[in-house]
Each structure stands twice: as C-alpha cells, then as structure tokens.
C-alpha positions in Angstrom: 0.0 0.0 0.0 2.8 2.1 0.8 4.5 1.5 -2.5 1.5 2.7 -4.4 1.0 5.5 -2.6 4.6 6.6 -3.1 4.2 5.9 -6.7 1.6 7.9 -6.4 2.8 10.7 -5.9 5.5 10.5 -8.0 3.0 10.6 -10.7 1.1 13.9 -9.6 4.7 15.6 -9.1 5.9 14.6 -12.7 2.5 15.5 -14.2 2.5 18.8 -11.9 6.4 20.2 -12.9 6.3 22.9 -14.3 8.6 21.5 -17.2 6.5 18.6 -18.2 5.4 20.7 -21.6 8.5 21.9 -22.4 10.6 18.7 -21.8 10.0 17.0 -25.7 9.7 20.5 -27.6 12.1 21.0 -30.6 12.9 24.3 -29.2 13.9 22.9 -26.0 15.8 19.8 -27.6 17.5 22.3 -30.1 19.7 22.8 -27.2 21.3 19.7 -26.8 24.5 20.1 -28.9 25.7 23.0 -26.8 24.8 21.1 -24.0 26.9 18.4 -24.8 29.6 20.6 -25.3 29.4 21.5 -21.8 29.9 17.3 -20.7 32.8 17.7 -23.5 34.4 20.4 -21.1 33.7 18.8 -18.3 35.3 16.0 -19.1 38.7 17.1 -20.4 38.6 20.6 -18.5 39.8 20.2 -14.4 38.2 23.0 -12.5 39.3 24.1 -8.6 36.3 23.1 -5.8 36.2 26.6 -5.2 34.7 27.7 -8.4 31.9 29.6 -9.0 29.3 28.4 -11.7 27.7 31.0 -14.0 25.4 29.6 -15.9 22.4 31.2 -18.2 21.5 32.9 -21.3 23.4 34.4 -23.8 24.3 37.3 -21.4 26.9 35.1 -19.3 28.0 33.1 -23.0 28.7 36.7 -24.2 30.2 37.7 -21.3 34.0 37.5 -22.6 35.0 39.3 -19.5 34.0 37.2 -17.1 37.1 35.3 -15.1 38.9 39.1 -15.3 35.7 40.8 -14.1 35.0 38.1 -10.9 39.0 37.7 -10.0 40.3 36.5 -7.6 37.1 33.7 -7.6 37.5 31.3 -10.0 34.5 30.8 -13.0 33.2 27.9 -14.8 31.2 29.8 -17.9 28.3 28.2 -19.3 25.8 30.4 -20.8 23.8 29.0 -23.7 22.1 31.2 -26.5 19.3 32.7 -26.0 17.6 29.9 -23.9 15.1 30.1 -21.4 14.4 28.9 -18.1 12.3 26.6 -19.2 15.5 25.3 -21.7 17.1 25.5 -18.2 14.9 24.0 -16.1 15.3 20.8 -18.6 18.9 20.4 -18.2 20.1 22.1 -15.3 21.5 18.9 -13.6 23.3 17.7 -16.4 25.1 21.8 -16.2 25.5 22.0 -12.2 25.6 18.6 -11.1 29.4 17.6 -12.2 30.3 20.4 -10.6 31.4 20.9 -6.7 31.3 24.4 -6.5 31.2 27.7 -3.9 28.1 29.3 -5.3 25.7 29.1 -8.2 24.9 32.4 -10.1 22.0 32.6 -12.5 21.0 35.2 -15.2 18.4 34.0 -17.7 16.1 36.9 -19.8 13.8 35.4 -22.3 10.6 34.0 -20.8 8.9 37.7 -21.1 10.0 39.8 -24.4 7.0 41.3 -25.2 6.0 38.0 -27.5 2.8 36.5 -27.8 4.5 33.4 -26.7 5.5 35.2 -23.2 5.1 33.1 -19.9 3.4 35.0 -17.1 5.5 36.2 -14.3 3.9 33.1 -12.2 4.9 30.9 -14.7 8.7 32.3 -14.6 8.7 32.4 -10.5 7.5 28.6 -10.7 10.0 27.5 -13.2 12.9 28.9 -11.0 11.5 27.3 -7.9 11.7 24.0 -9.5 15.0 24.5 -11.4 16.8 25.5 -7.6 14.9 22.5 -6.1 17.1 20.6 -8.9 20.0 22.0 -8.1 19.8 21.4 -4.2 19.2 17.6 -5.0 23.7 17.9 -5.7 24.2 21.3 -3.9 22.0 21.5 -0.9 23.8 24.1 0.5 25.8 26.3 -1.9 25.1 29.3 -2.6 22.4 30.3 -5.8 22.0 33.5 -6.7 19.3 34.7 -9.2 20.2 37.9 -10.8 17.6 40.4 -11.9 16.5 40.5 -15.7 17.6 43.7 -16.5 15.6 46.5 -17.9 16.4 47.0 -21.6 15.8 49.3 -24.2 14.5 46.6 -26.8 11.9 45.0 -24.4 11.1 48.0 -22.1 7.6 47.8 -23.3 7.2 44.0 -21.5 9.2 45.8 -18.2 6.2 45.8 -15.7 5.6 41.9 -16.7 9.6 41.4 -16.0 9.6 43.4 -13.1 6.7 41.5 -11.6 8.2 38.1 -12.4 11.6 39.6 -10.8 9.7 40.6 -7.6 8.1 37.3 -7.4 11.3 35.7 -7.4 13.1 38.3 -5.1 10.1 37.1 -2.2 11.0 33.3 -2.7 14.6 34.3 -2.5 14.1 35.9 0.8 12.0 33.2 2.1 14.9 30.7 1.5 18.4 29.6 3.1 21.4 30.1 0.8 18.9 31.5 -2.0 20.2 35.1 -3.4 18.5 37.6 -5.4 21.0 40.2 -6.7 19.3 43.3 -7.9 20.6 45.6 -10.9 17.5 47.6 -12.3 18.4 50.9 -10.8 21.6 51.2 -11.8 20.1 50.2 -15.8 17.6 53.5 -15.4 17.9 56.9 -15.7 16.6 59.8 -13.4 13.3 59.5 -16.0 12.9 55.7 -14.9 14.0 54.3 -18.3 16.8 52.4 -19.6 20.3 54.1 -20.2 21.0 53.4 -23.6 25.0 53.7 -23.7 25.2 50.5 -21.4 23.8 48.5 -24.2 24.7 47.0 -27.6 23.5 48.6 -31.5 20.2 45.3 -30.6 19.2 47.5 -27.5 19.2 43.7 -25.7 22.9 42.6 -24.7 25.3 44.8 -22.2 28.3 46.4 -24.4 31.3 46.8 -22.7 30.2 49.7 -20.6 27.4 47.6 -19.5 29.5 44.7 -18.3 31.3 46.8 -16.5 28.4 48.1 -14.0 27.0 44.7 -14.1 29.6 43.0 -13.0 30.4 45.4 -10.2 27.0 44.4 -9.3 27.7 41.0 -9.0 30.8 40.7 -7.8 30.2 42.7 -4.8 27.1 41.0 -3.9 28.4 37.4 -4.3 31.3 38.9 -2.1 29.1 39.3 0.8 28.1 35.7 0.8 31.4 34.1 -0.8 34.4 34.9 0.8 37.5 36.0 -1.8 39.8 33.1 -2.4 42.7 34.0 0.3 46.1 34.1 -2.0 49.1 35.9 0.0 51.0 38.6 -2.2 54.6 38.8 -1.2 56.7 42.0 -2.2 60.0 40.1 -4.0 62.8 41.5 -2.4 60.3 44.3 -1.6 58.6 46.9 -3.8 61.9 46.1 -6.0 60.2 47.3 -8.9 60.4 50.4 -8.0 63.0 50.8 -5.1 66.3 49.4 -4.9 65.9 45.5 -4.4 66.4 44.1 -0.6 66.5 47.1 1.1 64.5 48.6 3.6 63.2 51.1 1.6 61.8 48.6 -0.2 60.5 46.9 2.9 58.5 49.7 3.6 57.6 50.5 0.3 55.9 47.0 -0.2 54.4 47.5 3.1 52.5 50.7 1.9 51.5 49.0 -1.2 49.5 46.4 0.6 52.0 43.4 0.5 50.5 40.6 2.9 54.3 39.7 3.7 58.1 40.9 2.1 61.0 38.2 1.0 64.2 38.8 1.7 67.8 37.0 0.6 70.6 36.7 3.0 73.9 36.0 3.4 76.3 35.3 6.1 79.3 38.4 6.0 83.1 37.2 7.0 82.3 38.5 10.9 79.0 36.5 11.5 76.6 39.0 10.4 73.3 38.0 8.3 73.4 40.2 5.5 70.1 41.1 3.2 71.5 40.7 -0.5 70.1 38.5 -3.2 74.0 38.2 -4.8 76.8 36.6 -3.4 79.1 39.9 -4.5 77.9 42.9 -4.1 79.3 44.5 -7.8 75.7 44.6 -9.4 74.1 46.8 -6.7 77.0 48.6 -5.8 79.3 48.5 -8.5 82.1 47.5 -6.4 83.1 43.7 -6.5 83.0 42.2 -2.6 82.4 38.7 -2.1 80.2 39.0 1.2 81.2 36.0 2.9 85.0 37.0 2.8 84.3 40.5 4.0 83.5 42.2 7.0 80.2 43.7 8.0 81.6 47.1 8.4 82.9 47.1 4.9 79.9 46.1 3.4 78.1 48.8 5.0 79.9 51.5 3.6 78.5 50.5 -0.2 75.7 52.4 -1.5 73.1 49.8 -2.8 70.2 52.4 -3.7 72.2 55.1 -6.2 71.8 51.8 -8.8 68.2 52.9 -8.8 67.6 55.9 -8.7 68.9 59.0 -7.3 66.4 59.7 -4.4 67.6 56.2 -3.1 71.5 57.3 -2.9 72.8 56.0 0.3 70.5 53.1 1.1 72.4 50.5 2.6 73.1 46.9 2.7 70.6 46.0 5.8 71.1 44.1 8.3 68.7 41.0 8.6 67.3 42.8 11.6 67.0 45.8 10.5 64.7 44.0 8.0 62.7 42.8 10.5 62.2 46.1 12.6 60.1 47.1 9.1 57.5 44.4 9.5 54.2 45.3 10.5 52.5 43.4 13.9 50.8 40.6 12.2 52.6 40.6 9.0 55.6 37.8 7.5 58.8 38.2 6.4 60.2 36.0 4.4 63.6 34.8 4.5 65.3 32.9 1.5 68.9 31.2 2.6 71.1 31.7 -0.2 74.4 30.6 1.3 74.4 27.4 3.2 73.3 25.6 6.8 76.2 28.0 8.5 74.0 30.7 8.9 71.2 28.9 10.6 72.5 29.3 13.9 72.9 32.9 13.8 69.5 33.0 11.8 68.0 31.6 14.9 69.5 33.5 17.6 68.4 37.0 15.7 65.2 35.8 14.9 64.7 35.4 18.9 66.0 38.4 19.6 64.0 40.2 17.3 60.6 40.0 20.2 58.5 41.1 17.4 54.9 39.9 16.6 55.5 38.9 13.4 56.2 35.7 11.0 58.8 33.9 9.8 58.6 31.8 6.8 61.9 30.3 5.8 62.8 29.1 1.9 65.7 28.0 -0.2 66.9 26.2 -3.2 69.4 23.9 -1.5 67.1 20.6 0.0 70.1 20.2 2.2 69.8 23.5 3.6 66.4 24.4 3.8 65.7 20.8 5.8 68.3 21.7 8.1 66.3 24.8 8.2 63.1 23.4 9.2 65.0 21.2 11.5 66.1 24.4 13.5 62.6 25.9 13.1 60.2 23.4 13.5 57.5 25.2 14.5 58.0 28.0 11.2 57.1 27.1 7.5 59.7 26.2 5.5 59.1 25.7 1.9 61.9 24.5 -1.1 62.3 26.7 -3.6 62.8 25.4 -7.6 61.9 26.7 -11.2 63.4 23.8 -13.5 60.7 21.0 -14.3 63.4 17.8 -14.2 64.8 19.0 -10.7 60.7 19.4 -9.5 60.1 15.4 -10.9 63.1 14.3 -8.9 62.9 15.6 -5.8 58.9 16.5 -5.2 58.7 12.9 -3.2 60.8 14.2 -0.7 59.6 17.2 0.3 56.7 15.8 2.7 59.6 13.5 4.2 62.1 16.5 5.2 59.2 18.3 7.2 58.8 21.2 4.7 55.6 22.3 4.4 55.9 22.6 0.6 57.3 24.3 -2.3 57.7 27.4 -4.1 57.8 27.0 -8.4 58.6 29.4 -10.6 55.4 30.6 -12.2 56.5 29.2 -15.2 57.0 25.2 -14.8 52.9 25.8 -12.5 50.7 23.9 -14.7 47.7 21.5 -13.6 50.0 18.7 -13.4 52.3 20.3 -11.0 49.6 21.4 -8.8 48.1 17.6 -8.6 51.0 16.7 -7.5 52.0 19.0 -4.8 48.0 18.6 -3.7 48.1 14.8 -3.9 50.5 15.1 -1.0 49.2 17.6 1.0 51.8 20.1 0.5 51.0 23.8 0.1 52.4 26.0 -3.2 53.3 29.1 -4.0 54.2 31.1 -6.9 57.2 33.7 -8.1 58.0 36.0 -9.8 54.9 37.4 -11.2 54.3 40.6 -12.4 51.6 39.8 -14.6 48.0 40.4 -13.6 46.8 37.7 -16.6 49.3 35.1 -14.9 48.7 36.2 -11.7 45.2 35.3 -12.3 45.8 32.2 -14.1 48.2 30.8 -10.8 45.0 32.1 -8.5 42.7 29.9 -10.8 45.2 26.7 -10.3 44.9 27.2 -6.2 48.5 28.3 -5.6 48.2 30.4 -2.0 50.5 33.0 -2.5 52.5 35.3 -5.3 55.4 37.0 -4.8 56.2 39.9 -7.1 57.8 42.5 -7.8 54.7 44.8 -7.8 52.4 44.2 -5.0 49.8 47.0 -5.6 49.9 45.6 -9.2 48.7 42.2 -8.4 46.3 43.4 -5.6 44.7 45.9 -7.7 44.1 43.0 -10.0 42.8 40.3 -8.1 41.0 42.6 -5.7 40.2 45.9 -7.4 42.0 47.7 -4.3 
C-alpha cells in the first residue's frame, strides 16, 4: 500500500512540474548540442572546488570578460544562446551537477519579451522554484544567486511583466536559506525611470562593454558578501623592488604601503658573522664595487651604497642588516627569509630571529634541499618551503619534500601547470608562486589554487585580483 502511494505521488509531481510541456519541444531539444559541449568540457577541463558556476543565457555566453571581471574567484562559464528557463529547467543537472562548487549564479532573460509566446510572471517564479529545487538535490547548501533581468531598451515595453516576475522571485529568495537575489534595475535606469541606452549593444538587448562593466560590479560585490575572496598571499620580491632598490629597507617599507601581505628577503652570512640582506653573493651589481660578502666584513659592506643603482632619491641606502629588516614588518605581518648561502648561517639565523621579540612571521625558503631541511630542522615550529623553477629537478625531488618536514614548495610561475599542482596537492603540501608581475598570470596561478605570489609589484597584483 505504501508502494502505491509513493508511486503515487511520484506521478502527480511529474505531471504537476512545471517542465512537463517543455521537456520534448524542438525548441527545448535544439539545445542539446551545446549542452553536450558542456559534458565535452567537463570531461577534459579540471576546475578548482572553489569555483563559482555561471550559468544562463546568452548574457553570461557573451560575457567575454568574465574570469577578469569576478578575480580572484575562479568561474566555470556556461551560458547557452538565448535559452530560457524553461531550456534550463530541462537540463540544469546535467550543467550543475558535475560540478562541486562555492556558489551558483544565474541570469536568464527570455521567458517575457513582449512575445505572444511570453510566460506569465507566475509561470517564470515557478520554473525557477523548480530548477533551484534541482539544483539542491547535488548542492544543498551552496550558494544560488538569481540575478535580476535587467531592464532593456528593446523590451522595455514587456518591463512591468519582468519586473513582476523579478519581484516574485526576489520574495522566494528571501523566504529561503542560501537563495540570493541580486538586484541591478536601478543602476540600468535613468533619473526619468528608463533604460540608459549607452550601457547597451546597436540590438538594444545585450550589455556592451560599458554595460558589463556596471553589471559586473554588481555581481561581484554582492556574491562577495556571501562568498568569501579566495585568500592568496601577495609577497613583495625582495620588496617593492620594482620600483626601489631591491632588498632594502626602503623597499620593505615600500611594499608594506603598497599592501603586501608579507616581504621576501635573501641573506647572506658576512666574513664576521653578520646575516646580511642581499640577493648576490658579490655585491658588484648593486654597488658597483666587487665584494664577495662572505670573505668580508660587515663594516665594509656597510659602507656600499646599494640604492644610487636605482635611482637617485635612493643614494645612500644600505646593505641592511637582517634585523633591520625585521624592525620594518608590520604586527601581524611575514617576512620571508630565502637562505642563499648554506646551513652555516642557521644558527645565527636563529639567535636574531629570537632576539628580534617582534609579533610577526617567519617563513623560511631556499633552493638547496640540504639547507632548507636543516632549516626546518632548526625551526620546526615555522614554514619552510623549497624553492625550484626547473621541471626535471621538481620530478626528482617533489617525493621528498613531505619527508624532510617542509611544508611545501615554491615554483617558478613558469613550470605551474595542472599537473604540477596535482602533485604538490596529492600530498598535501601547500604552493606558492614567483616572480609574477603579470596580472593575466597572476590570475591564471589564482585559478590553479597556488596560496600565494610573490612579485615585484604588489599593488599591481592586488589591484588586480582585488580591485584595491
């Protein structure tokens, strides 16, 4: 009796869905080449966890902008023509379902038009109800977030029909857990209440460049307040060295205005026991004067003038001291330290790091497995990551990183790829990134889950990733 009674109700639900008329429709099986495209990418594309799906009509295919508009989240694109949500309803799992993902955004335009054929606004609020209750069936808990169909000038005269069918999904938004509406009318209209024209395309529909531009704003700050930005550290390489005189604490301090997270530094031990901060064994490219560090004496190499190399308003600056580095960082903030002689200077490195009392972090990092295990031997409680930028050297030693205590690695930005990254995942190591001066590579490194970049131009990179 039970069984029957399930059954049922099976049958009144199936006959009830709101898709049921739509399901066998040439118009709605028209779309299944480009949604077999989709299962083509998802099969031979590999997308971070973290990523957020866009999915829709032809306003997120045509949105060429998209991964640079929504950095530093990651996007999965897959916007279809001008489909519907009825189209969408239809195959929604076979879009969301393969993907694990941090939020769901949705932008779909062409149930009302103005057409004959128009859906009410009831029939639009219904079909999104059922297309979500899809979608939590494989994500019962990620974010979705609807966003408003956007006042245009081709279909202004079918607006108060749009606006009522985005009003009616705004309420069931609000009514539900983890169910968004993100609204963008007001900034589409003028002071006289109708669409601004220079936001769209010559067909008076689709967002021109302009356009995008406001949308996404929009967007990404709304998703922001629900989806936290992926955290990536930006590390000033050997400062702000693109503009002030490399390893330096001028540069320390300019890297810390310009919104690094933390500041590398190289170091050397001097002939008298002193850590130096220099990225070169001699000191005859930033000086001009030829002194190998480790046969001469601290008070020699502080005479040189590393800055003048730069520019003239840095004339003077000094070789630092490795704790005269430190007295730059910020409460909170990381220096860190890249070994680039050998284990000998650890046990200074250790005794100035004590003495340094300062509320800050120390990561430690080197090219020479010998040294930098020794390193995190001496420092077990500080990360301690080996440094390498040559593919073969990466293949040979990457099974011994885990096994010296390291905490992971740190590629050149060049030999990153997804391969790489599987690896360095698939043993639960962390990664980072250098040098990278590029916002588009910065970006791509962000999208393959590295957690930090170090470049030359911090306020570059953040301005890119964060838009601050």
């Amino acid at each position: 009796m039970t069984k029957n009674i399930l059954i049922l109700i099976l049958l009144i639900f199936a006959a009830c869905s709101p898709v049921k008329k739509y399901q066998s429709t040439p118009e709605v099986q028209g779309w299944e080449d480009d949604i077999r495209k989709f299962e083509q990418l998802d099969e031979t594309e590999k997308y971070p966890g973290n990523s957020i799906l866009f999915t829709g009509s032809s306003s997120i295919r045509l949105w060429s902008t998209l991964e640079k508009d929504m950095a530093p989240y990651n996007v999965i694109q897959r916007g279809f023509g001008g489909s519907k949500l009825s189209d969408f309803a239809v195959y929604a799992r076979r879009i969301v379902d393969p993907h694990p993902c941090s939020a769901v955004v949705i932008f779909i335009a062409n149930d009302i038009t103005g057409s004959e054929n128009d859906k009410t606004p009831a029939e639009v609020a219904a079909l999104f109800k059922y297309s979500l209750s899809l979608i939590r069936k494989t994500h019962p808990s990620t974010p979705v977030f609807w966003i408003e169909v956007t006042p245009t000038p081709l279909r202004w005269k079918a607006w108060p029909k749009i606006r009522e069918a985005n009003s009616m999904i705004q309420d069931f938004c609000r009514k539900h857990e983890n169910t968004y509406f993100i609204s963008t009318s007001t900034e589409f209209l003028n002071p006289e209440g109708t669409p601004i024209r220079q936001y769209f395309r010559d067909d008076k529909l689709h967002l021109n460049e302009e356009g995008y531009k406001v949308w996404s704003g929009i967007i990404k700050n709304e998703i922001s307040k629900v989806v936290p930005y992926p955290e990536v550290e930006i590390i000033g390489h050997r400062g702000a060295s693109y503009i002030a005189p490399e390893n330096t604490v001028a540069s320390a301090n300019l890297a810390w205005k310009l919104g690094a997270d933390a500041v590398e530094c190289d170091i050397y031990l001097s002939s008298d026991g002193r850590i130096m901060v220099s990225h070169d064994a001699n000191t005859r490219r930033m000086s001009g004067q030829n002194h190998i560090i480790k046969e001469t004496p601290s008070v020699e190499l502080r005479k040189l003038d590393v800055g003048g190399i730069k520019s003239e308003i840095y004339k003077g600056e000094k070789m630092p001291f490795l704790e005269e580095l430190i007295q730059t960082v910020p409460s909170g903030k990381e220096l860190v330290v890249e070994i680039k002689c050998g284990p000998e200077v650890i046990p200074q490195l250790q005794k100035t790091v004590k003495e340094s009392s300062r509320d800050i972090k120390f990561t430690f990092i080197g090219f020479d497995f010998n040294t930098i295990s020794k390193a995190k031997e001496a420092f077990s409680e500080n990360p301690c990551y080996w440094l390498c930028s040559d593919s073969a050297l990466f293949q040979k030693n990457i099974g011994l990183v885990k096994g010296a205590g390291l905490n992971g690695v740190s590629l050149g930005n060049k030999i990153i790829n997804l391969k790489t990254v599987a690896q360095v995942k698939d043993l639960g190591l962390e990664l980072f990134a250098w040098t990278v001066d590029d916002p588009v590579e910065a970006k791509r490194l962000v999208a393959l889950g590295v957690k930090g970049i170090t470049t030359n131009r911090p306020d570059v990179i953040r301005e890119a990733l964060y838009g601050k």
